[in-house]
N, CA, C and O atoms as a GROMACS GRO file, in nm:
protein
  268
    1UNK      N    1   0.085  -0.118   0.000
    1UNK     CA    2   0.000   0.000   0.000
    1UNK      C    3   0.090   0.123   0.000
    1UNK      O    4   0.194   0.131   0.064
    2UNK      N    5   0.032   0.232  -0.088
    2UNK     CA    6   0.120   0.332  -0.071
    2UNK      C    7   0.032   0.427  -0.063
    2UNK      O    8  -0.064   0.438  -0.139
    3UNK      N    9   0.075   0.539   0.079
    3UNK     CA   10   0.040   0.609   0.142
    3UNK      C   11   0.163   0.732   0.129
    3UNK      O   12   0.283   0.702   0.130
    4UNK      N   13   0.104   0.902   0.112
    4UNK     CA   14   0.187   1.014   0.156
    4UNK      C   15   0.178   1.066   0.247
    4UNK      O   16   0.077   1.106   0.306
    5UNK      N   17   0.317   1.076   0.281
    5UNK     CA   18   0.357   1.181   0.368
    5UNK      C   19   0.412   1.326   0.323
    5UNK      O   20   0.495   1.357   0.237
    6UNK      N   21   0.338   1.399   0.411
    6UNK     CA   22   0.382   1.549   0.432
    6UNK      C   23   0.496   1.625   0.479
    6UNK      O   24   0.509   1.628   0.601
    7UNK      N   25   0.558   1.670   0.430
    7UNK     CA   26   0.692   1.762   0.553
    7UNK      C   27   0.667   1.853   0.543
    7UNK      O   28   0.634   1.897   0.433
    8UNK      N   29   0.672   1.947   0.683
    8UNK     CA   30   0.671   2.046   0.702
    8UNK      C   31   0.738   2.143   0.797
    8UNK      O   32   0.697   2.124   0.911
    9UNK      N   33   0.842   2.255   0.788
    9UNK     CA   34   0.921   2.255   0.838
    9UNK      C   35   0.839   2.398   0.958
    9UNK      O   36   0.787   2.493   0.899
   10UNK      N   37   0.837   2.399   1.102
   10UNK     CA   38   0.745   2.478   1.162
   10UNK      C   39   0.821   2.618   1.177
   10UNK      O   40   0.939   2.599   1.148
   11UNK      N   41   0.804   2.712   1.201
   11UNK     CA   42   0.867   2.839   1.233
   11UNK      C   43   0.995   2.824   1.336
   11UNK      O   44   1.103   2.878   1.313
   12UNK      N   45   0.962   2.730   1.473
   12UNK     CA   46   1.089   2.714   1.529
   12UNK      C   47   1.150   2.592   1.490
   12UNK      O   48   1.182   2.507   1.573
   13UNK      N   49   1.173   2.578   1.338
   13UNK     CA   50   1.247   2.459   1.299
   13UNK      C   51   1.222   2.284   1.314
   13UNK      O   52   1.273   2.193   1.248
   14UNK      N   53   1.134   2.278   1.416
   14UNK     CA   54   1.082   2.147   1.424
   14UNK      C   55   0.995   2.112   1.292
   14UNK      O   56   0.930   2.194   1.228
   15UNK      N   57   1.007   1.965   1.264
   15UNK     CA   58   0.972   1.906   1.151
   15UNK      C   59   0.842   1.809   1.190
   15UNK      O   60   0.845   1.719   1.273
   16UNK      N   61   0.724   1.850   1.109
   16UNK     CA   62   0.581   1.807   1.111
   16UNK      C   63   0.527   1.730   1.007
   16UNK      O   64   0.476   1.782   0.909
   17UNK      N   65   0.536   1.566   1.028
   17UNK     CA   66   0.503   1.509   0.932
   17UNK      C   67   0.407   1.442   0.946
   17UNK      O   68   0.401   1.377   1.050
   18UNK      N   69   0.280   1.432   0.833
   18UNK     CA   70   0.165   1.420   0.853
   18UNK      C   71   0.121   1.307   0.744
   18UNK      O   72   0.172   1.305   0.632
   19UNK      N   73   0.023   1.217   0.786
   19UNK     CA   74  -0.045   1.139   0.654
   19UNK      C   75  -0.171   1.190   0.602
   19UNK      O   76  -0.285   1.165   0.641
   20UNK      N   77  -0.138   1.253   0.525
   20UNK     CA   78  -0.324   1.241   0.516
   20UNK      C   79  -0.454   1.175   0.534
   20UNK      O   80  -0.557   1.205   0.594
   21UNK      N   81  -0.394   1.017   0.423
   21UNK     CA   82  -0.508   0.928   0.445
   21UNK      C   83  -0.553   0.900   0.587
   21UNK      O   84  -0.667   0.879   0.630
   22UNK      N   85  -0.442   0.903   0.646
   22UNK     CA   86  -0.468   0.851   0.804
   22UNK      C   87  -0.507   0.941   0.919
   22UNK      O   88  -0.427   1.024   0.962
   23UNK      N   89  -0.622   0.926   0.968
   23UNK     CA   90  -0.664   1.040   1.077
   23UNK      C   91  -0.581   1.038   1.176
   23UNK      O   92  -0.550   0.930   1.227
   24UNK      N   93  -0.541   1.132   1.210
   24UNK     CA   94  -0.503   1.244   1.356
   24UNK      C   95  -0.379   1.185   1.304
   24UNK      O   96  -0.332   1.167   1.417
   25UNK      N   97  -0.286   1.140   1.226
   25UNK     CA   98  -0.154   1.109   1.164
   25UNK      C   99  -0.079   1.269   1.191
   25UNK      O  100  -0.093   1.376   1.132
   26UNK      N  101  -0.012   1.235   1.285
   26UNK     CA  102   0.112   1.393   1.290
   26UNK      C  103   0.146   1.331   1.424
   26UNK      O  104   0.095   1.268   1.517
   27UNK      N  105   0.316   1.407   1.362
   27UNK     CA  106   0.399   1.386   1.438
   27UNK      C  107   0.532   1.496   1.388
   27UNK      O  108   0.584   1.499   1.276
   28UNK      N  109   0.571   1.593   1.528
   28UNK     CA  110   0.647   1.690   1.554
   28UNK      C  111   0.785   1.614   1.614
   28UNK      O  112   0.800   1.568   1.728
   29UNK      N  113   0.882   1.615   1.501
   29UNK     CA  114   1.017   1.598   1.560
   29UNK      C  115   1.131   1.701   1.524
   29UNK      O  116   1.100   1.806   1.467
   30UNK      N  117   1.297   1.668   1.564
   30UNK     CA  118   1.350   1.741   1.553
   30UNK      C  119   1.408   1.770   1.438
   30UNK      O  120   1.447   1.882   1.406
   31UNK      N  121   1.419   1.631   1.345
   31UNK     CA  122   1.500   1.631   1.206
   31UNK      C  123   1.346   1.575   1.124
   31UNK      O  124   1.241   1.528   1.168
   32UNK      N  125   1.379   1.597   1.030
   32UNK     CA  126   1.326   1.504   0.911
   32UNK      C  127   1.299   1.351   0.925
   32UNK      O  128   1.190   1.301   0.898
   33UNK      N  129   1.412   1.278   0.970
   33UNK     CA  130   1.459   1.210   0.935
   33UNK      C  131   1.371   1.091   1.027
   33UNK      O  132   1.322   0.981   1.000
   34UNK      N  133   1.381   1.188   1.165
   34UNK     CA  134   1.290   1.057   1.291
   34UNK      C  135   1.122   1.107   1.230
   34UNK      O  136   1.045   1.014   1.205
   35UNK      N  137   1.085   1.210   1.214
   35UNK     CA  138   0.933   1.245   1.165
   35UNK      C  139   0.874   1.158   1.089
   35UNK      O  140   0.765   1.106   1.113
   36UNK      N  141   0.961   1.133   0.972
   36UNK     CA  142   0.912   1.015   0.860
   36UNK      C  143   0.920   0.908   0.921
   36UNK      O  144   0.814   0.846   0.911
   37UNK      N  145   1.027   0.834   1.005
   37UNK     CA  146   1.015   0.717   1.059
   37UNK      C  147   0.908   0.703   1.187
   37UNK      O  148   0.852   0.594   1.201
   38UNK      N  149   0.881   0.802   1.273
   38UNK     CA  150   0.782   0.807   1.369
   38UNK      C  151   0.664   0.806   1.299
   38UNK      O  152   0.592   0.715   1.341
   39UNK      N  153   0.601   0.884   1.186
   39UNK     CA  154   0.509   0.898   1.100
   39UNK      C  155   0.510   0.764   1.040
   39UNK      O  156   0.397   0.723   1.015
   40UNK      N  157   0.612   0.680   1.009
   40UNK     CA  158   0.592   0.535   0.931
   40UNK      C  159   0.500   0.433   1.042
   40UNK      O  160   0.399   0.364   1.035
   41UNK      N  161   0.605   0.470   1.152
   41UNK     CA  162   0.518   0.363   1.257
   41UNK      C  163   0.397   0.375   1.319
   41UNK      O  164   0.331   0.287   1.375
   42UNK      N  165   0.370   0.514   1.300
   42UNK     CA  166   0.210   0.530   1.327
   42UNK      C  167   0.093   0.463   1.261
   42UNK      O  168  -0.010   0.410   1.303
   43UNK      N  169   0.152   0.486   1.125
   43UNK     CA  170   0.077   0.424   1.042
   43UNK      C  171   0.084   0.269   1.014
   43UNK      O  172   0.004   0.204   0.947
   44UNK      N  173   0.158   0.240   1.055
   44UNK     CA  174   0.180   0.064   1.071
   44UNK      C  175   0.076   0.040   1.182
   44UNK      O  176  -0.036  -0.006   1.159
   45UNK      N  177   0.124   0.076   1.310
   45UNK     CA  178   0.041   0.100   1.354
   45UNK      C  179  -0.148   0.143   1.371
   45UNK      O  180  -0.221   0.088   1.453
   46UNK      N  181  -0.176   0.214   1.307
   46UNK     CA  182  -0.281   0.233   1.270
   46UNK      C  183  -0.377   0.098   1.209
   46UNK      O  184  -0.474   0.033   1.249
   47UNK      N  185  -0.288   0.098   1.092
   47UNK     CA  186  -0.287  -0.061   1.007
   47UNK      C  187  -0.332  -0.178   1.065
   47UNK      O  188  -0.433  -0.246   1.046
   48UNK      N  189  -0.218  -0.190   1.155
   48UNK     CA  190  -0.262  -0.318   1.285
   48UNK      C  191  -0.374  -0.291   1.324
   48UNK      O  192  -0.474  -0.354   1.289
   49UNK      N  193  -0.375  -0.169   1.419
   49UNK     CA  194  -0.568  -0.182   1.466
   49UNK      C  195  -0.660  -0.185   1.387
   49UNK      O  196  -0.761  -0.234   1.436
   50UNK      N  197  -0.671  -0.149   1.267
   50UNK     CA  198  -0.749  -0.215   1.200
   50UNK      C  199  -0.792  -0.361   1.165
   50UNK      O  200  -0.895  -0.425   1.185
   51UNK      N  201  -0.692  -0.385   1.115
   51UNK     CA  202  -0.664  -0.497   1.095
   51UNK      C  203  -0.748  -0.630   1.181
   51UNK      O  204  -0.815  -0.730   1.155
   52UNK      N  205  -0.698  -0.562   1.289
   52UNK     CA  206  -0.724  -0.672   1.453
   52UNK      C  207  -0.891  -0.643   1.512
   52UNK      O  208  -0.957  -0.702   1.598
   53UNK      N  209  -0.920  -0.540   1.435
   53UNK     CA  210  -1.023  -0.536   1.460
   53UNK      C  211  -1.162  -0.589   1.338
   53UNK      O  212  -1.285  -0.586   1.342
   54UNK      N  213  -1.092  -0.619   1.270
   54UNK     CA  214  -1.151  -0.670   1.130
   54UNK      C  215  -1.234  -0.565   1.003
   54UNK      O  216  -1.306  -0.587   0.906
   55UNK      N  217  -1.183  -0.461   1.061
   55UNK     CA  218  -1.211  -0.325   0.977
   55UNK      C  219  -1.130  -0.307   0.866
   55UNK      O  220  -1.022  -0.259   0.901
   56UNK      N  221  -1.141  -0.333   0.702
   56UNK     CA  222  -1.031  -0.301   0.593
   56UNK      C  223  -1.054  -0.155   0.594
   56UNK      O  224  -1.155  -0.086   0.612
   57UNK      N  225  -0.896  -0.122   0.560
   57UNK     CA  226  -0.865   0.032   0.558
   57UNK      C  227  -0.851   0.029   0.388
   57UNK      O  228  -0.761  -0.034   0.334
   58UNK      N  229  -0.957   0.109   0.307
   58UNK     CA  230  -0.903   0.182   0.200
   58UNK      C  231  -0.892   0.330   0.151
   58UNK      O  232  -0.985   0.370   0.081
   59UNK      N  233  -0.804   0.402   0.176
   59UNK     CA  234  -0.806   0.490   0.213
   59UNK      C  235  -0.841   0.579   0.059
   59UNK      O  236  -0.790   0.528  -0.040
   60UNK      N  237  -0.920   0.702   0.038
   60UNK     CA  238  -0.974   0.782  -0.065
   60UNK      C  239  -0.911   0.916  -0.067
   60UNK      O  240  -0.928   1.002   0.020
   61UNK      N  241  -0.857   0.926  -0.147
   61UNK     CA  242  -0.809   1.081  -0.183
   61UNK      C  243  -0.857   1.133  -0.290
   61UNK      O  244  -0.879   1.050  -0.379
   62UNK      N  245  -0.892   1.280  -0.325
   62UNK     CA  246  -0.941   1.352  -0.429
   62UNK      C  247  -0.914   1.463  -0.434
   62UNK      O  248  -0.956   1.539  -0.347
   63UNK      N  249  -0.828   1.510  -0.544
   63UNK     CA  250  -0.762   1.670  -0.593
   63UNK      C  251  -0.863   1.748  -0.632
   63UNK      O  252  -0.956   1.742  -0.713
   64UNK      N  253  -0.804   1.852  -0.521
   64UNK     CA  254  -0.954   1.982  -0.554
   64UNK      C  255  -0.855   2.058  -0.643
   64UNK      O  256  -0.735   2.034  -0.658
   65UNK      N  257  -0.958   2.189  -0.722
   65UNK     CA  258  -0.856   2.276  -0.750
   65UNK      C  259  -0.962   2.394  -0.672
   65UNK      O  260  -1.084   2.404  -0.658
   66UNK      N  261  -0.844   2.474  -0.631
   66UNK     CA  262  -0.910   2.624  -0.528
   66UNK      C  263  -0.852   2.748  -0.619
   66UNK      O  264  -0.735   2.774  -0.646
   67UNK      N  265  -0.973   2.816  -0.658
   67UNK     CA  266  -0.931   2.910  -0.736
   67UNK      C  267  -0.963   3.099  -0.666
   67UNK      O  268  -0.927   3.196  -0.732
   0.00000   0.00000   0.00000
């Protein structure tokens, strides 16, 4: 499954990486580098509880345009 992630770098330099598909998905670290990997395991995470709970996750995205 392939899922995006967001980077975002905050005013005092901390790094905010977010999933979309996945609700309340964010996570504030210091580099890049742990954000994406903390952000990976959330969503593994996430995954599992689903999973275990017998709920399939397919997650829906759709490009607006804002004019």
């Amino acid at each position: 499954m392939k899922l995006h992630i967001s980077i975002f770098e905050m005013p005092d330099g901390m790094i905010l990486a977010t999933c979309a598909e996945i609700p309340m998905c964010r996570v504030l670290r210091q580099n890049k580098g742990h954000a994406i990997t903390d952000c990976k395991r959330l969503i593994q995470q996430f995954l599992r509880e689903r999973e275990a709970e017998g709920r399939p996750f397919v997650p829906e995205m759709r490009e607006i345009e804002i004019s």
